[in-house]
Wavefront OBJ file of the C-alpha trace (Angstrom):
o trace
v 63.430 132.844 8.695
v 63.761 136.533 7.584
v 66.272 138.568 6.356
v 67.548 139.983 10.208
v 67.909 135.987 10.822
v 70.132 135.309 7.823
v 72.903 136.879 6.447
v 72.517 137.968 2.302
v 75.679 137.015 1.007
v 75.917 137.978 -2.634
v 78.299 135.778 -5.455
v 79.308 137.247 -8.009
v 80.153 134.204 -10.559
v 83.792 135.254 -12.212
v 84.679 133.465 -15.457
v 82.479 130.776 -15.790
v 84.849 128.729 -18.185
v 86.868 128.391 -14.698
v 86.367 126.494 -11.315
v 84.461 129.409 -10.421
v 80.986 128.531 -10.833
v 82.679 124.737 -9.892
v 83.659 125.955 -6.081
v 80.459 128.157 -5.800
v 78.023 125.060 -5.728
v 79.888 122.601 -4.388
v 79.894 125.093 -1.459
v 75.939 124.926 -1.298
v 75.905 121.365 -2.204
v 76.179 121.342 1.831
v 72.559 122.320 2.867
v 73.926 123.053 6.456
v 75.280 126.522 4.980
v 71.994 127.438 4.954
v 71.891 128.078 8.274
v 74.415 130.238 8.205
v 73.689 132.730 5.125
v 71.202 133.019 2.372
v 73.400 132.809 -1.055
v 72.285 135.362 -3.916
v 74.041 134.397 -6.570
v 73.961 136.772 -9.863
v 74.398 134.973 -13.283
v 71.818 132.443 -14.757
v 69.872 129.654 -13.699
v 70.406 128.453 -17.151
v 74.244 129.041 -17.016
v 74.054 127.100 -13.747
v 72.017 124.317 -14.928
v 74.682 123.512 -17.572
v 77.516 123.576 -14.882
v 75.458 121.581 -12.171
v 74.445 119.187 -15.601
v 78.190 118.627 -16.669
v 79.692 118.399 -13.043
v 76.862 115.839 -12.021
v 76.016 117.541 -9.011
v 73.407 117.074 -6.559
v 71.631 120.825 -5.790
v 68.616 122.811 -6.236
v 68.437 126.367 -6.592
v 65.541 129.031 -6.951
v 65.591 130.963 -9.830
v 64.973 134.808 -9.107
v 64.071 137.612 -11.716
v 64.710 140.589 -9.385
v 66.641 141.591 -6.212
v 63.742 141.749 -3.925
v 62.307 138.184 -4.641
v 65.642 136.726 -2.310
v 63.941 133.592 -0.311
v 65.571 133.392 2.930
v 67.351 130.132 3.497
v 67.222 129.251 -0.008
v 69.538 128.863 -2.769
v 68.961 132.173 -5.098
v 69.779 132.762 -8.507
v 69.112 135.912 -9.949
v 68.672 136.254 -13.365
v 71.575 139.063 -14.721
v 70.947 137.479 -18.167
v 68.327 135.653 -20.240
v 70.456 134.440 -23.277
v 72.287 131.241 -23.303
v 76.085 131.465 -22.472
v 78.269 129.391 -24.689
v 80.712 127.232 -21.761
v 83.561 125.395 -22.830
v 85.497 125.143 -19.739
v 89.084 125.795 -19.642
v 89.050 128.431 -22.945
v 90.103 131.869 -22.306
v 86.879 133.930 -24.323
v 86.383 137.948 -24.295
v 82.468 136.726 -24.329
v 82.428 134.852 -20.986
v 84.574 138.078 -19.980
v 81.900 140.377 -20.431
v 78.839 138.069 -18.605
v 81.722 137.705 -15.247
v 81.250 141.820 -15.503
v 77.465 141.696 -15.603
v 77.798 139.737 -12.796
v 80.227 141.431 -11.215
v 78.159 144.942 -11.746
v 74.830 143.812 -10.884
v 76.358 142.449 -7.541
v 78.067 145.637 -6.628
v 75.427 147.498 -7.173
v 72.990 145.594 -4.969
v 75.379 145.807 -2.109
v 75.701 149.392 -2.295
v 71.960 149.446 -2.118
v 72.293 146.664 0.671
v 69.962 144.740 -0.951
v 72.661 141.671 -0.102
v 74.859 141.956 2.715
v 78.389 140.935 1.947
v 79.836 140.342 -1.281
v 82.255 137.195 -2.157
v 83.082 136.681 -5.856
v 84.577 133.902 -8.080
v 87.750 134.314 -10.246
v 88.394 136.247 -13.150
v 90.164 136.333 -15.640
v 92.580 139.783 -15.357
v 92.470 139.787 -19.281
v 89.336 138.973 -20.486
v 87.354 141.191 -18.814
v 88.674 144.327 -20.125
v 86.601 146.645 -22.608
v 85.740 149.929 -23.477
v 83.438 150.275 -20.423
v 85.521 148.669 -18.092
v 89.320 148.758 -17.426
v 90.424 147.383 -14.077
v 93.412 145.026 -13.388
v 91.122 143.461 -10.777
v 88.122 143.088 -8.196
v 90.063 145.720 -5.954
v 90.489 148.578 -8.322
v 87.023 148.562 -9.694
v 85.757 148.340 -5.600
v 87.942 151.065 -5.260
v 85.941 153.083 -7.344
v 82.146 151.433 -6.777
v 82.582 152.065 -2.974
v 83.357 154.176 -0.378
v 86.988 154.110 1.462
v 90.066 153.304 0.778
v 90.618 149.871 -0.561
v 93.597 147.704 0.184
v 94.179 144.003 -0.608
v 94.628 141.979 2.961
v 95.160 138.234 2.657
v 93.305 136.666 5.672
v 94.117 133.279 7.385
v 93.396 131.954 10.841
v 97.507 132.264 11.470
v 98.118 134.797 9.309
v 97.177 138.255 7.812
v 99.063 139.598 4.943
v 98.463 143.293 3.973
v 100.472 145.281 1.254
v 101.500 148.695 0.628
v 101.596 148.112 -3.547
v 99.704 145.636 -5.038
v 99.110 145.377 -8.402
v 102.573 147.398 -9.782
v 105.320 146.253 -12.138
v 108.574 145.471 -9.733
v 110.264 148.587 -11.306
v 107.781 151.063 -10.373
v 107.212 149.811 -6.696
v 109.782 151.908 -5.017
v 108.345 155.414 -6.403
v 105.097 154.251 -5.310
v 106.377 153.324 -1.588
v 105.740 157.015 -0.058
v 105.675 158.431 3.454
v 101.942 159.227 2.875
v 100.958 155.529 1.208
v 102.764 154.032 4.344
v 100.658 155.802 6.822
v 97.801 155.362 4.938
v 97.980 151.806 4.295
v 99.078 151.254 7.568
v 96.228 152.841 8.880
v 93.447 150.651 7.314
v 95.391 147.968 7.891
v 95.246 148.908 11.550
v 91.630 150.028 11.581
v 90.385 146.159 9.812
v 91.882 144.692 12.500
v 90.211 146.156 15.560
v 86.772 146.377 13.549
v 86.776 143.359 11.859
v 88.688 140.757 13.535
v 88.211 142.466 16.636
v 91.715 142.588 18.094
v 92.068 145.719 20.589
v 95.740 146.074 20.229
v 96.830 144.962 16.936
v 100.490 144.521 16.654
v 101.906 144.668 13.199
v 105.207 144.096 11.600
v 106.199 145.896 8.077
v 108.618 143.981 5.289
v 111.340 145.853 4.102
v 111.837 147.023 0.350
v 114.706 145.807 -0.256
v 117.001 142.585 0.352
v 117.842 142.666 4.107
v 115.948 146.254 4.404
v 118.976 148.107 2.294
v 121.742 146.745 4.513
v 122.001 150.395 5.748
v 121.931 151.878 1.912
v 124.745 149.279 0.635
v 121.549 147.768 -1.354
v 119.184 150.514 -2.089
v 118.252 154.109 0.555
v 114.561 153.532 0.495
v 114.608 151.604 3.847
v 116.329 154.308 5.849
v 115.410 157.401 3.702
v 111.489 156.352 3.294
v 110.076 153.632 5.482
v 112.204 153.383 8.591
v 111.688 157.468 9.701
v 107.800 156.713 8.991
v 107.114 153.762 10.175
v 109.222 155.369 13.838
v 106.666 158.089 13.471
v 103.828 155.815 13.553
v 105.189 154.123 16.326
v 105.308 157.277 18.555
v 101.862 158.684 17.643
v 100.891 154.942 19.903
v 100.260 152.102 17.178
v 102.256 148.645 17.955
v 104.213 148.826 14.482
v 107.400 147.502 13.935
v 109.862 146.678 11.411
v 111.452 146.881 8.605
v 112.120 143.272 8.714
v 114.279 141.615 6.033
v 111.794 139.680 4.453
v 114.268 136.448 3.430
v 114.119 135.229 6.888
v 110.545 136.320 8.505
v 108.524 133.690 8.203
v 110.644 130.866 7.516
v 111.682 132.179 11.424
v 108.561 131.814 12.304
v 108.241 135.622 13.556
v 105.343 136.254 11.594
v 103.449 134.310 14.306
v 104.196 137.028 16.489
v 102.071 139.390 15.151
v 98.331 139.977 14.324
v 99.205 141.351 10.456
v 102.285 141.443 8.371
v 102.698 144.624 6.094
v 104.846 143.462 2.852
v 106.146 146.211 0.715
v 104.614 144.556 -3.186
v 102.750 142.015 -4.447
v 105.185 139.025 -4.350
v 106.853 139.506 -1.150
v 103.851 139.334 0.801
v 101.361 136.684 -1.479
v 104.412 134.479 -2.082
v 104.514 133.371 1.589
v 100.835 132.974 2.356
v 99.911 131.446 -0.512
v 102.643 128.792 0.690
v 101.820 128.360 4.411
v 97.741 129.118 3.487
v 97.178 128.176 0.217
v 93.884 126.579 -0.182
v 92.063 127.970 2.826
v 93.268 131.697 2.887
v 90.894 134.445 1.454
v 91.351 137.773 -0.116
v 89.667 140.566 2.189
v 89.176 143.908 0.508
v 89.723 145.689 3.613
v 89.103 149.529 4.261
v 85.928 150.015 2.419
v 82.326 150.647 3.544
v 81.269 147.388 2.454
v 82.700 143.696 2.744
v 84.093 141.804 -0.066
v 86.244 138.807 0.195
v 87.244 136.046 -2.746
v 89.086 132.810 -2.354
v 92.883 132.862 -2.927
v 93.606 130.931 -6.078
v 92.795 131.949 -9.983
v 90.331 130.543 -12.597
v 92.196 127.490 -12.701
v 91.189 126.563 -16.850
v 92.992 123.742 -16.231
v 91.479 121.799 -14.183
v 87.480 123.355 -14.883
v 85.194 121.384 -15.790
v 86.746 118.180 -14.172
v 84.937 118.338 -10.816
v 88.026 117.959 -9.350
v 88.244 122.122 -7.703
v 89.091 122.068 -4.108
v 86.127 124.924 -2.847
v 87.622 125.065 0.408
v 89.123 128.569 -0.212
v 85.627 129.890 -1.752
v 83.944 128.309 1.681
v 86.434 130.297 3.750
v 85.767 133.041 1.886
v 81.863 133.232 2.979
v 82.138 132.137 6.040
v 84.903 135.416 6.582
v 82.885 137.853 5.026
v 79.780 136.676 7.279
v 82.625 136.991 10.599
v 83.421 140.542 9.354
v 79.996 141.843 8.859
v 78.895 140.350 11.920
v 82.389 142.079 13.593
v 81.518 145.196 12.158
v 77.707 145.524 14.184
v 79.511 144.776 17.296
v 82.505 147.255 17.071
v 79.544 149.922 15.660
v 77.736 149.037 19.101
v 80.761 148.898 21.137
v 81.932 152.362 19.955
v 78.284 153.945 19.842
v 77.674 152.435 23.658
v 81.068 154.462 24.367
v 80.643 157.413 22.984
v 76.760 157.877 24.160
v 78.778 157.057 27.842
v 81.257 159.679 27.584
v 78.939 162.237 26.314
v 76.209 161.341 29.254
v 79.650 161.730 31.802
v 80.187 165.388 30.379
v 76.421 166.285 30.376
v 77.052 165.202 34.330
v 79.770 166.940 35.143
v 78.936 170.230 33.856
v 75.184 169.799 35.406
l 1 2 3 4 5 6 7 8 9 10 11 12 13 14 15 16 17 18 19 20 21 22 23 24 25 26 27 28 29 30 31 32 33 34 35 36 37 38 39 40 41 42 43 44 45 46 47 48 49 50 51 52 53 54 55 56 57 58 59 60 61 62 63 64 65 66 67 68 69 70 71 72 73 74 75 76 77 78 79 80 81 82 83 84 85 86 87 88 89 90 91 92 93 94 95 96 97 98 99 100 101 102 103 104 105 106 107 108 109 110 111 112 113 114 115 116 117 118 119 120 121 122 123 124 125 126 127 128 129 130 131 132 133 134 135 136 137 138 139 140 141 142 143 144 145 146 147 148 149 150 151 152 153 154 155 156 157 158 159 160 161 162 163 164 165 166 167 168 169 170 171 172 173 174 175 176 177 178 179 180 181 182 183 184 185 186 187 188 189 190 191 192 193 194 195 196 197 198 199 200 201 202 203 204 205 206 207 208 209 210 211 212 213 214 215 216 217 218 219 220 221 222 223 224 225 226 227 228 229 230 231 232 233 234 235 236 237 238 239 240 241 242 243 244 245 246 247 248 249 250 251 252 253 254 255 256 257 258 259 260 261 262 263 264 265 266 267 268 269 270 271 272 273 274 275 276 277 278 279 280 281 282 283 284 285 286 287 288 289 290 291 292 293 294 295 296 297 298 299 300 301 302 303 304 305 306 307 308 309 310 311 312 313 314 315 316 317 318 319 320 321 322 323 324 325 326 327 328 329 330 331 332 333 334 335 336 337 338 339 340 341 342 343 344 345 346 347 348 349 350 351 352 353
């Protein structure tokens, strides 16, 4: 087996006093995965050996000292540290903080240098991570920054894709962030991760409105009419499928969301609040718009359940086994659209000839 035969898909190993490191081998434990993707995950065989010790699990992995020592169809873990990492499962600790970054870093930077493929990582904790080096809310702003694109947080299902136009903003600020040019934009890689990565030709998408029953024409707030209504009309005319506002009470207890391939909700809550309920457990968080693929599972570090081998990983498993769909996706629609545009230019060679 060789690298073009297996998919690299690179784990970064989140807070280890969580379910992270938990859900990440108890998704190997299964030696059919091996078939589908070669795991590279950055953090510590001896960090690992104490989780696989206290969970009394049944798995072997290969310890690695540098990127290019990855052994196809193997478990890999590559060395970020040498020191010992003090685990007490559950605690909240600025220490395990910093070795989730490590991770974090040296897996970023090994898929910019496509050393690994895709990129799925384990929880974090939002607080403990931060430092003088590093001050991101989240996986999605630091991305942001790492990679190239515009980064948006899309919460994937098999019945149901969840994008948003604010993410991580405090309810009083989201209106002043809700532009004409952040609607397009958003939109727009919303629009563009669904014919390249999911491979739907016509995606048809319906956007949430801001407020309660989309500003019941300006009796509860203008931005509806004033802001999203004239843009998202716009959009419509230049020939995307978009539609809305909705009121977002109603939408998917309705069921409407089923009639579309990707719901747009205006912040955070309106849009996670619903998936999380009809997906929770097997829905993934897909970093969509950027040059490289990242997904994560769709719950937290869980402290309190860690260390109890009791994690469901089935989110984690989604999570690989999406980010291996949309990289494989990706080399199709890159053939597709290079096939059609050596075509077209061999048709005008032709005709002027």
């Amino acid at each position: 087996m060789n690298k073009h035969e297996n998919i690299f898909v690179g784990i970064s190993i989140g807070d280890l006093n969580g379910i992270g490191s938990e859900v990440v081998l108890k998704t190997f434990e299964d030696s059919r995965m091996l078939e589908f993707c070669t795991p590279v995950i950055f953090a510590s065989v001896k960090a690992l050996s104490f989780v696989k010790k206290a969970l009394e699990m049944e798995i072997s992995f290969q310890g690695i000292d540098h990127i290019n020592q990855i052994i196809p169809g193997k478990i890999n873990v590559l060395n970020v540290w040498k020191e010992s990492v003090d685990i007490k499962f559950g605690e909240e600790d600025p220490v395990i903080g910093a070795f989730a970054i490590k991770s974090l870093e040296a897996a970023v930077k090994a898929l910019k240098e496509k050393k690994i493929d895709v990129l799925v990582t384990a929880p974090i904790n939002k607080h403990n991570i931060q430092s003088e080096t590093f001050k991101f809310p989240g996986h999605t702003d630091y991305l942001a920054q790492e990679l190239e694109g515009e980064s948006l947080m899309f919460m994937v299902a098999e019945t149901l894709k969840v994008g948003l136009l604010t993410d991580h903003v405090a309810i009083k600020d989201i209106a002043k962030h809700i532009t004409k040019q952040r609607i397009e934009k958003k939109i727009d890689i919303i629009y563009n991760a669904l014919k390249q990565d999911f491979g739907i030709t016509v995606p048809k998408i319906a956007v949430l409105g801001i407020n309660p029953h989309s500003g019941d024409n300006g009796v509860i707030g203008d931005e509806d009419d004033k802001v999203l209504r004239p843009t998202l009309e716009k959009i419509y005319k230049a020939g995307k499928m978009v539609y809305g506002p909705y009121a977002a009470d109603s939408f998917f207890g309705s069921g409407n969301y089923k009639n579309f391939d990707a719901i747009v909700a205006a912040y955070h809550d309106q849009g996670l609040i619903p998936f999380k309920t009809l997906s929770f457990g097997t829905g993934v968080n897909y970093t969509a718009g950027l040059n490289r693929v990242r997904t994560s599972p769709d719950h937290g570090t869980a402290y309190d359940i860690a260390g109890k081998n009791c994690a469901d990983f089935t989110s984690f498993k989604e999570a690989v086994f999406t980010a291996i769909s949309i990289f494989k996706k990706r080399k199709e629609y890159e053939q597709i659209t290079a096939n059609v545009l050596h075509v077209t230019v061999k048709k005008l060679s032709t005709k002027k000839s």
